[in-house]
Structures are given as structure tokens and as C-alpha cells.
Steps between C-alpha positions, in 0.01 A plus 500: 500500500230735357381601821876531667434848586176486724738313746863533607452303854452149346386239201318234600343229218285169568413248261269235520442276214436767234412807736746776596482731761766753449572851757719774507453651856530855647534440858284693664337313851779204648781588280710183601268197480171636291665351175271367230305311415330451791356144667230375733629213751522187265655706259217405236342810438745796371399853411704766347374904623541871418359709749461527902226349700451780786294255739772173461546492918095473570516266166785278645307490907219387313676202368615363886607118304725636234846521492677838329855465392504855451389851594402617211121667464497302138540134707152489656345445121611124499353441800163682433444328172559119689275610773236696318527382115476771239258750742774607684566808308239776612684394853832704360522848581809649267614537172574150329545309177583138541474182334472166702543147416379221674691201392255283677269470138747752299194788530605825557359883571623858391296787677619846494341793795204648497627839287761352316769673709762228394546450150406171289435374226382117297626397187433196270696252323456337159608209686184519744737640805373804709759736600461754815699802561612839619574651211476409104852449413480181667206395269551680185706250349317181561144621530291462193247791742571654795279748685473713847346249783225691611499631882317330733484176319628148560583206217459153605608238290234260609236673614352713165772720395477890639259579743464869722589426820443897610195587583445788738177672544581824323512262142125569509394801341247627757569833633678450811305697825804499784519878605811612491674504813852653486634372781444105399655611133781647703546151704461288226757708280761471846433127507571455150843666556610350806418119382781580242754592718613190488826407402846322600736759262520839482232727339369834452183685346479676153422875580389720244332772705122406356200436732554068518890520493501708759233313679687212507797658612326646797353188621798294453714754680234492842505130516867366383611535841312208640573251264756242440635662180540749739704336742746329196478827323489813698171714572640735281296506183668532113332688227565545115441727260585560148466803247636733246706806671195738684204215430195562680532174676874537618367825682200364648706157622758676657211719742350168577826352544616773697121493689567125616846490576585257229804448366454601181693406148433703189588391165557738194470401180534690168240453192791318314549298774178382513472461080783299496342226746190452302644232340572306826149563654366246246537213801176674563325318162312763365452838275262689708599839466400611914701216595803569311480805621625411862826396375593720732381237784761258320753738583413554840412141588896412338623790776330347772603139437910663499459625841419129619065589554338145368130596552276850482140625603342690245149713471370322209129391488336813625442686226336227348250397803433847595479672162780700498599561176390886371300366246213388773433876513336480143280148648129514438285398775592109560852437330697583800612180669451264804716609803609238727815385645584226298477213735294209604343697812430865405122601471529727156339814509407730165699803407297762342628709269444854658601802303708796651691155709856411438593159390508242768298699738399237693858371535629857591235551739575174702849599572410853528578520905561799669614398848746223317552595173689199267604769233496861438152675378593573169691185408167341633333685204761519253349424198575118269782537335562161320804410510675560139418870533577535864851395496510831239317600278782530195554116468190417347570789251834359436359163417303645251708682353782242510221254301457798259836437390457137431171466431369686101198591362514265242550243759180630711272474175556139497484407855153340505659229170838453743310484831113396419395398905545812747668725203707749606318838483827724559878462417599466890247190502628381165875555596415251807313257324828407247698488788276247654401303198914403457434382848195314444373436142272236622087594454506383837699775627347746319165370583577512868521889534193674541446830302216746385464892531603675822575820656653534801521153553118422463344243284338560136140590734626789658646685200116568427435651800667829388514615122839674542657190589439307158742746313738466802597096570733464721563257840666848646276637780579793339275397167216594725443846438329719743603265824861459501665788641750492217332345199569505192378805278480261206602195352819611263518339157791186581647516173643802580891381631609652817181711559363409839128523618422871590369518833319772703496557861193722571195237445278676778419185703345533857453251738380487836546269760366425793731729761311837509698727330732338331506495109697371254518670156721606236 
């Protein structure tokens, strides 16, 4: 009953002897009979899933003597395990979490995909029992420990515990030589899309009006027509949006929108509104302050689900393959990342940080086409905007100043005695750690949220990279001064109630980009 909410479509539970297999589904791919938990032919192998396995028709032809009693992507993992044993995993191509038990010798597997798109965790019992799950409230009260199962990692009960069943060239940390070649980025980035269009219920894509968003949106929108969600659905695409009144993202969504002949639904929200949620948003287990700060994605996402819209395409990823976020500016000379798209078949190529080049320029550039343009120029190269500042820039100043009001000094000078791991360095951060910590008291909980100095949503490393940033933490791109169009002038003391963070709008900032003469600055 924990995990009711992940699934309105169904509950399915299994026991045999003492293992459960328990599922709340969200129908997503063969609505009617894709119920769980799922079966191969003799009915003794069973196997719970999260996720959506993108190749499940070339899976299922490659299995000519089993039977499938349903059409969901999730039923070819029964089969794969009796034919192949435990290596059939690196054969899935989707997002996944499952567990699967073989009541043949009472063994079973848990395996979760290769970037831990799907969420999961493993807990312990005094008792000896090992408990799997999607989220922690269905562990924290009979778990002695519980912890995050790592991406890209399988358990097997009888064959040594948890081993890494991931292992894609780019793990090695030579250099990678591929030259860049826009074009194959560009195909691999449309393939990626299009392998998700795959659905038996309506959807849409989230559109903020950034650079992957709007990507997304694009590619969707030139290949819907062809496809079968097409043909149940319409060819017309949906798009959502959400922000404060004026937000830079509502503005930029609705030209995109506009640009692609979506049809387009934007969602307002007011700072209140989005304060008084906080409380709700804590089905997402933790008291990092950037993620709390897309409540406004709760919101949205509870807009989207009233209008009858069960599944969404998003832009998430990018930013962290390609380097994306502003605080890659400030990288020395081999801290930017590995780009690659993040599949089993892409050659990766390096990105090298070159100054005077926007963000993502090698992104930009691949979908930079004259003759057949998928988005206007400067939407193309509109600068990152994460999220919790682009849906305006006010509600992050109203969260701080609304955990001004509950938050005191005297209560900040004894943080690190209330909160010794991943102390709370500010009153916003300490206002959503109490809230959590009713939530969750276990050290397992607490343990399972990772922490350490950031600005702009970098790790602790990156604050040194700049000296201004130290005296200006903050996940907000806008903490990093001298890139963001619109950062912060300076950090304002937060035990000042109701004052928000100042913020200036003429950092000179120039960036050029690839199309001669065009230039982005402030």
C-alpha cells in the first residue's frame, strides 16, 4: 500500500513459499492484458518491472518457441532469463528495474538499467530477508539498512551477491579519439527520440523552451506521424509547460510551441502555490535542495495527469553527457566530460572545453541546419537555464525567504549537532531537511542522499575552479557569477526574513557560436 501511488492501472502480488512479488502498474505499452507480474510459459519463472524495454518486438522474434500471453515490452524478460540465464540483461535496450524469481530452486535476480533511470533500492532485515523496491517507504519500516541499488548492477541470490553487469567502452578512462562528426550525433540523438515514441495511451513532451526540451520536441513532432501512437493518438503533438506569470521558460515554450505547431498547455503557478506543495513532493525521498526546487514539475506533472496524458518525453540527460551546466566554463583543461549518446552502440567522442563557445556547442551545432531548421537560431543558442530559475526567477527567492521565516539563527548555529552527515549549510537546506527527517528518521534515509558543496548544481570539485563561487553556494545557475546572464550579484545573508537574493542583469557575457555572425550576449 506504500507504493499505491506509482500505479493506478493495477495491483498485482505473487507469493511463493516465503517470497512476494508485489506491483502497482502505470499502464503504459498493452493497457488491457500487460498486468503484473509477468510469466514465462510454465508459469515458473515470474518477474515484477518498472521501466520500458524499447527493442521487446526484435526481443520477442528472437524467441520463435515461446509463447507471450501478453503485449507488453516488460513480458519478453521471463523468457530471456529461461533461454539465456542471468546474461540476458545487456540484451535490453530501455529503462528497467525488475526483480525475478525462478521458483524452479527459489533463486532470484534484481538488476536495475544501465544509468539508473528507474528508481530502486535493497534493504535488509534483522530477520535475514532482503527487501527490493521503488522507493523507501516500502522498506523503511522493516529494514534494519536500506540503500540506493546502484545503476547498472544486477543481485543474484546464488551466484555472489551484486555484480556490474554494464560495461561499455567509455568506463575506461582513456581519452576517447572519435572526431566529432555532427551529423552521426544528430542521428543518434533522432534515434534516441523516436525509439521512445512508443506507447498505447496518450502522451505529450515537457517543453520548457531550453536547447534539449526543445530538441526533443522537434524531433518528436517530425516523426509522430508515422507511428502507431500516431495512428491511436493523432499526429498532432501535445506540449507542457509550467511557470510563474512572465517566466523565461513560458515565453520561450510558447515560440517553440508556436514554431512546431504543437498544441500547447501552459500552467501558472504562484510562489505560494508552489511553497505550499513542498510538503507533498517528499514521495520524492530526499532533502536535496536543486531537487526540491522543481516542485514546480510536481505541479505540472499533477496538471498533465487531469487532462487524461499517462506518459511524457522529457530533455533530461544532456546537460550531464555534454557538459552543459555553466559551471564547465570555469573547467581546467581535462574535467569536462565524455560525450556520447548513452547507448550500447555510439562511438564516444571528447568534448573540449573551448573558450569564447556556448554550452553544448557540439549539440547546437548538430542541429544547427539551415536548409531544415528543427528550431529557431536563437532558441538553438539560448543559454541553460536549469529549471528552478527558468520557470521564474522569484520562486527560488521566495523559498528562501519563506525558510527565513521558519528557520533562526539560533537554530543555524546548531545545525552541524542536529544534522552531523550532509549538514545543512543555509536555512532553505535546513528548512528541507526537518521536513524530510519527519518523513524518514531512519540513518538509512538520511544516508541515502548525496550532499557536499555546489554551485550551480556542480559537485564540491568545481566550486574550486572559481574563487568567487566559494562565498556564493548555491545549486541556482545563477550562483555562477560572470556566466549566467542573470546571476546573482551576491549571496544575501538568509537570516534576513523576506529579503530575497539581489540579482543583477548586466554580467557582460559573450559567446559565439558557430553561425557567422551571430552572438549571444547580455
Amino acid at each position: 500500500m506504500e507504493l499505491k501511488h506509482r500505479g493506478p492501472d493495477w495491483s498485482g502480488i505473487y507469493q511463493h513459499g516465503d517470497c512476494y512479488l508485489a506491483h502497482q502498474r502505470l499502464a503504459i505499452i498493452d493497457p488491457a492484458s500487460g498486468d503484473q507480474p509477468l510469466f514465462n510459459d510454465a508459469k515458473s519463472i515470474v518477474v515484477t518491472v518498472n521501466g520500458e524495454i524499447y527493442n521487446h518486438e526484435d526481443l520477442r522474434k528472437s524467441l520463435p518457441n515461446h509463447k507471450f500471453r501478453t503485449g507488453s515490452d516488460c513480458d519478453v524478460i521471463a523468457h530471456l532469463y529461461e533461454e539465456h540465464g542471468e546474461d540476458f540483461v545487456d540484451m535490453l535496450d530501455g529503462m528497467f528495474s525488475f526483480v525475478l524469481l525462478d521458483t524452479r530452486d527459489n533463486s532470484f535476480i534484481v538488476a536495475r538499467d544501465a544509468i539508473g533511470i528507474t528508481s530502486l533500492y535493497i534493504g535488509w532485515g534483522q530477520d535475514g530477508s532482503i527487501w527490493i523496491s521503488s522507493e523507501i517507504k516500502a522498506l523503511n519500516d522493516d529494514c534494519e539498512h536500506f540503500e540506493s541499488f546502484p545503476p547498472g548492477h544486477l543481485y543474484s541470490s546464488k551466484n555472489g551477491g551484486l555484480r556490474r553487469w554494464y560495461n561499455p567502452p567509455w568506463f575506461s578512462e582513456a581519452v576517447p579519439s572519435t572526431p566529432y562528426d555532427p551529423l552521426v550525433l544528430r542521428r543518434a540523438f533522432e534515434n534516441a527520440v523516436i525509439k521512445r515514441l512508443m506507447t498505447d495511451v496518450p502522451f505529450g513532451v515537457l517543453l520548457s523552451g531550453g536547447l534539449d526540451s526543445s530538441l526533443v520536441a522537434s524531433i518528436t513532432a517530425r516523426h509522430l506521424a508515422g507511428t502507431k501512437a500516431a495512428k491511436q493518438w493523432g499526429a498532432q503533438l501535445h506540449s507542457f509547460c509550467v511557470g510563474l506569470e512572465g517566466s523565461p521558460d513560458l515565453k520561450a515554450a510558447r515560440e517553440v510551441a508556436d514554431y512546431l505547431g504543437t498544441v500547447h498547455h501552459e500552467f501558472h503557478f504562484t510562489v505560494q502555490d508552489g511553497i505550499d506543495a513542498i510538503e507533498e513532493v517528499y514521495h520524492i525521498e530526499t532533502y536535496d535542495v536543486t531537487t526540491i526546487r522543481a516542485t514546480p514539475m510536481f505541479l505540472m506533472a499533477r496538471k498533465i495527469k487531469s487532462l487524461g496524458v499517462k506518459m511524457v518525453i522529457s530533455g533530461e540527460g544532456s546537460d550531464e553527457i555534454f557538459g552543459g551546466y555553466l559551471y564547465f566554463h570555469k573547467a581546467p583543461p581535462g574535467n569536462m566530460p565524455k560525450g556520447k549518446w548513452v547507448s550500447h552502440v555510439f562511438n564516444p567522442f571528447q568534448i573540449k572545453r573551448d573558450e569564447g563557445r556556448i554550452e553544448k556547442w557540439v549539440l547546437r551545432k548538430a542541429f544547427d541546419d539551415e536548409e531544415h531548421p528543427y528550431l529557431p537560431k536563437h532558441i538553438l543558442y539560448r543559454q541553460k537555464e536549469q529549471f528552478s530559475d527558468g520557470v521564474g526567477y522569484s520562486w527560488i527567492d521566495g523559498l528562501k525567504a519563506h525558510a527565513s521565516q521558519h528557520v533562526t539563527d539560533k537554530m543555524m548555529l546548531n545545525a552541524a549537532r542536529i544534522f552531523p552527515h550532509n549538514t545543512p549549510s543555509t536555512k532553505e537546506a535546513y528548512y528541507y531537511r526537518t521536513i524530510f527527517e519527519r518523513f524518514f528518521p531512519q540513518n538509512s534515509a538520511r544516508l541515502s542522499v548525496p550532499g557536499g558543496a555546489s554551485v550551480a548544481c556542480s559537485t564540491a570539485t568545481a566550486v574550486a575552479w572559481d574563487a568567487s563561487w566559494s562565498n556564493n553556494l548555491d545549486p541556482s545557475g545563477r550562483a555562477a557569477l560572470g556566466v549566467h546572464l542573470s546571476a546573482y550579484e551576491k549571496q544575501m545573508p538568509s537570516a534576513t526574513p523576506g529579503i530575497a537574493a539581489g540579482i543583477i542583469d548586466n554580467v557582460p557575457l559573450k559567446m559565439e557560436v558557430s553561425t557567422p555572425g551571430v552572438i549571444i550576449q547580455s
